[in-house]
N, C-alpha and C positions, 0 to 999 in steps of 0.2 A: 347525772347528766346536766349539762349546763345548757338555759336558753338561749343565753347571752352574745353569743357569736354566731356573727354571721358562717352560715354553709360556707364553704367553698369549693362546691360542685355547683352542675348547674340546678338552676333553682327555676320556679315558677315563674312564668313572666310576672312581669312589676312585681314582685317580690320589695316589701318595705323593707330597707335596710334594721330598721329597729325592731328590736323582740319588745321592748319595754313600751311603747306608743302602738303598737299592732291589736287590732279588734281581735284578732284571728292569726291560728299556726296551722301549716303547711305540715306535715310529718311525713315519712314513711314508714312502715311497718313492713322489710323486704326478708319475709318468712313463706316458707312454704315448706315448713317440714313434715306436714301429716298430710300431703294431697292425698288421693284416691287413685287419678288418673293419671295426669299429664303435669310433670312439675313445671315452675319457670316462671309463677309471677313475684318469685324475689325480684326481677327485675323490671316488676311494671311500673316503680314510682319511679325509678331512672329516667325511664325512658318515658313516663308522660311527661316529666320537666323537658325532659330533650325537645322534643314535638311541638309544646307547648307555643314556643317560640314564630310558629306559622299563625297563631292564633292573631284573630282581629280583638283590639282593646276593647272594642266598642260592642254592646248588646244589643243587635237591634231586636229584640223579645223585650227587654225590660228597660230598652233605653237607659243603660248606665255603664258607666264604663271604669273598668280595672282600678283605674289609678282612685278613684273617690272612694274602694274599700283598703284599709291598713289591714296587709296581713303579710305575716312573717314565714318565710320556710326556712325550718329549724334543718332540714335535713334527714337524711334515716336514723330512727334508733338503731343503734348497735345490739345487735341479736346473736348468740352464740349458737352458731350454727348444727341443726339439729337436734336442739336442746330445746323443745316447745315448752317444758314447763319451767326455766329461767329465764323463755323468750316471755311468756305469757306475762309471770311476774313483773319485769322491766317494764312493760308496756304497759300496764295497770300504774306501775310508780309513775310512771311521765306524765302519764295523764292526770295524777291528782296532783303534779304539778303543774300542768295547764290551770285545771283547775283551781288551784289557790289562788292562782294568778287573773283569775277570771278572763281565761283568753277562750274563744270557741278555738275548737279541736276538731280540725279537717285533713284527717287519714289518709291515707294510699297504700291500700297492699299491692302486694302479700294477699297468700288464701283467705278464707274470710273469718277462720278463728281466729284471726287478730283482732276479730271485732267486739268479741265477749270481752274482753280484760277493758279498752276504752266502754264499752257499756255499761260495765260494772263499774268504773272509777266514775263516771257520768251520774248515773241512777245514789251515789252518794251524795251527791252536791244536788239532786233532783230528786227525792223519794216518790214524788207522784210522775216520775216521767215515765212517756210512752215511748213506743219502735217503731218505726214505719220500716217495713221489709221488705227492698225490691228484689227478685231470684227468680230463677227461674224452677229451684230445686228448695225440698220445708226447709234442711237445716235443721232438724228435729228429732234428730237423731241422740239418744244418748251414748251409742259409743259406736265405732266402728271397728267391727272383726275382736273387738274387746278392748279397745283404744279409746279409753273417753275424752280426748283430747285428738281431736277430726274435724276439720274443715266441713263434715258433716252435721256436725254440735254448738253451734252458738248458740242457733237462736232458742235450740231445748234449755239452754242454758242460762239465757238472758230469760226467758220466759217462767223460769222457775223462780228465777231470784225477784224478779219484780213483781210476779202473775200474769199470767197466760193473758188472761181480758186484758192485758196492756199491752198487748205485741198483735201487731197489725201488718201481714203477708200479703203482697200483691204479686203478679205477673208467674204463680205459683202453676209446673206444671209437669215435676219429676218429685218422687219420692215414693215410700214404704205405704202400704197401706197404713201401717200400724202407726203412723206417723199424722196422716189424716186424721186417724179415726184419734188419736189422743188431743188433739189440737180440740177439734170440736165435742170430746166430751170435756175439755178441760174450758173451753169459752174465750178458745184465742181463735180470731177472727183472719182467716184465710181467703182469698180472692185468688179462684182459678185463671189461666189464661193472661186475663187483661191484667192493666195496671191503672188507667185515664181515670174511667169510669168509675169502678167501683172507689177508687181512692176519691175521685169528687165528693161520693157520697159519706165518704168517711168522713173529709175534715170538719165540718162540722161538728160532731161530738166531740174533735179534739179541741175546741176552741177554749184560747188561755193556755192551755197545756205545756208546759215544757216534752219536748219532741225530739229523739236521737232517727238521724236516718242511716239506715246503712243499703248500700245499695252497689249487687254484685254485677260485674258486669254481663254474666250472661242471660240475665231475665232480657239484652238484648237475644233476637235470633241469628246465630250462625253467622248470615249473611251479612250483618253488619259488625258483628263483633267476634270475627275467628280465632281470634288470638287470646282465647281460653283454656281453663287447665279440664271445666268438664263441661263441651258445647252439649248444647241437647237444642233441637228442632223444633218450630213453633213457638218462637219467640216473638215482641214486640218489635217496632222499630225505633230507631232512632227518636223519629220523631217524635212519639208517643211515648218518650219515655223524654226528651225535654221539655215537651209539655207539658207532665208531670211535677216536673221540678218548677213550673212556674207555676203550676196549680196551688202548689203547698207554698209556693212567697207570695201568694194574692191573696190566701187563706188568713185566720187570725191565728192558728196556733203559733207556737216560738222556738223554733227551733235551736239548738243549745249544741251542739255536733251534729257530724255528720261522717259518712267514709266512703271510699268506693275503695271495691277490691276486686282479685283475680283477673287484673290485665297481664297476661301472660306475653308478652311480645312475638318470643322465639316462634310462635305458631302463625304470624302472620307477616306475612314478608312483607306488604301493602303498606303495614304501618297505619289502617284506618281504625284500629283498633284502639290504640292508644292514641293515635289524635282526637278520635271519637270521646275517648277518657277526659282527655285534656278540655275540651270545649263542655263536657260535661261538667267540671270542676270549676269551669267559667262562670257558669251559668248560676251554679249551688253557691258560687263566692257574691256572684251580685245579688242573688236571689235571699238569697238567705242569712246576710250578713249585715244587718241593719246600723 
């Protein structure tokens, strides 16, 4: 797969014309072959470029604006539909060509096992790096229904490859018991409910750190973010969850990637879902793209 060419669908606003001068790539990953519930955020990275476009350049949170970070959108990997373990593969190789390339790596799914294979080709080029997990669900699953390959499974995944004590869950408030109970006999650090708070308290011990975020859209609740493939009740808000994302750029860790996944469009006819995406993506490009 080539970096080299420009998209020619629509792209993120200010999108840098150049792959080769860009800090930072735009990608998609528009997979959802192993959902659980409700498929359809193959086309959430479509349609947050689409949206994107109502967006204001300007940050007033971080006072910075679009055009002062260079970042390239390459467009979607091409995924063979259905096919999660050539899709997985593929998306592991793109990234260790971000990677050679030293470009940060800002994703869009697609369910959120697109997020293990970019974690894994990350945690190459970072052996001491950390996770920061926004969800509303552990992800901690090792297989679903006998499927180890499940939008239920990353973070069991990333967490084994790296160590548990380096993956760090906030806004956490659906799963297995047996899920819980392995997380904290294994010394991965989990935060029910919130996200603000306990992660204030966190960044500190990540300081210096190289830092992958991945972050699903429905640790929003419902009401702000319907347009998911598994809503669950008692979520965060918006706000508290852009706040967040300025917490960790005022922070001293470093963050080195990042992804948002499971903007499902088809469920929300409003469209605040993926706009909500989009200004999110805003926010992580000013915040965290040095």
């Amino acid at each position: 797969m080539r970096f080299d060419e420009a998209y020619s669908g629509n792209v993120f606003i200010k999108s840098h014309p150049s792959y080769e001068d860009a800090q930072a790539v735009i990608y998609g990953m528009p997979m959802d072959w192993t959902v659980s519930y409700r498929p359809g955020s193959r086309f959430g990275p479509s349609r947050i470029r689409e949206v994107s476009i109502g967006l204001e350049e300007y940050s007033p949170y971080l006072d910075r604006e679009l055009e002062e970070v260079k970042y390239f959108d390459a467009g979607d990997i091409p995924l063979p539909f259905g096919n999660p373990y050539k899709s997985i593969e593929l998306i592991e190789e793109y990234i260790d060509g971000l990677m050679a390339d030293g470009k940060f790596p800002l994703g869009m799914g697609g369910e959120h096992l697109v997020s293990w294979p970019v974690m894994k080709a990350v945690s190459k080029k970072y052996p001491d790096l950390a996770i920061i997990h926004m969800d509303a669900h552990t992800d901690l699953r090792t297989d679903y229904e006998g499927e180890p390959l499940s939008h239920s499974t990353p973070i069991r995944k990333i967490a084994e490859h790296i160590g548990p004590e380096n993956v760090y869950s906030f806004g956490i408030r659906s799963g297995m018991r047996e899920e819980f109970d392995w997380a904290k006999e294994n010394g991965m650090h989990i935060s029910k409910f919130e996200v603000l708070e306990p992660l204030k308290k966190i960044l500190p011990d990540l300081k210096g750190r190289p830092v992958y975020v991945t972050i699903d859209i429905d640790v929003l609740d419902p009401a702000h973010a319907p347009g998911t493939g598994t809503v669950d009740a008692g979520g965060i808000t918006s706000r508290e969850l852009l706040a967040s994302i300025h917490a960790i750029a005022g922070s001293d860790v470093k963050v080195v990637g990042a992804d948002l996944v499971e903007v499902a469009p088809i469920y929300d006819p409003s469209e605040q879902t993926a706009n909500t995406a989009s200004k999110l993506l805003r926010e992580m490009i000013l915040g965290w793209i040095k």
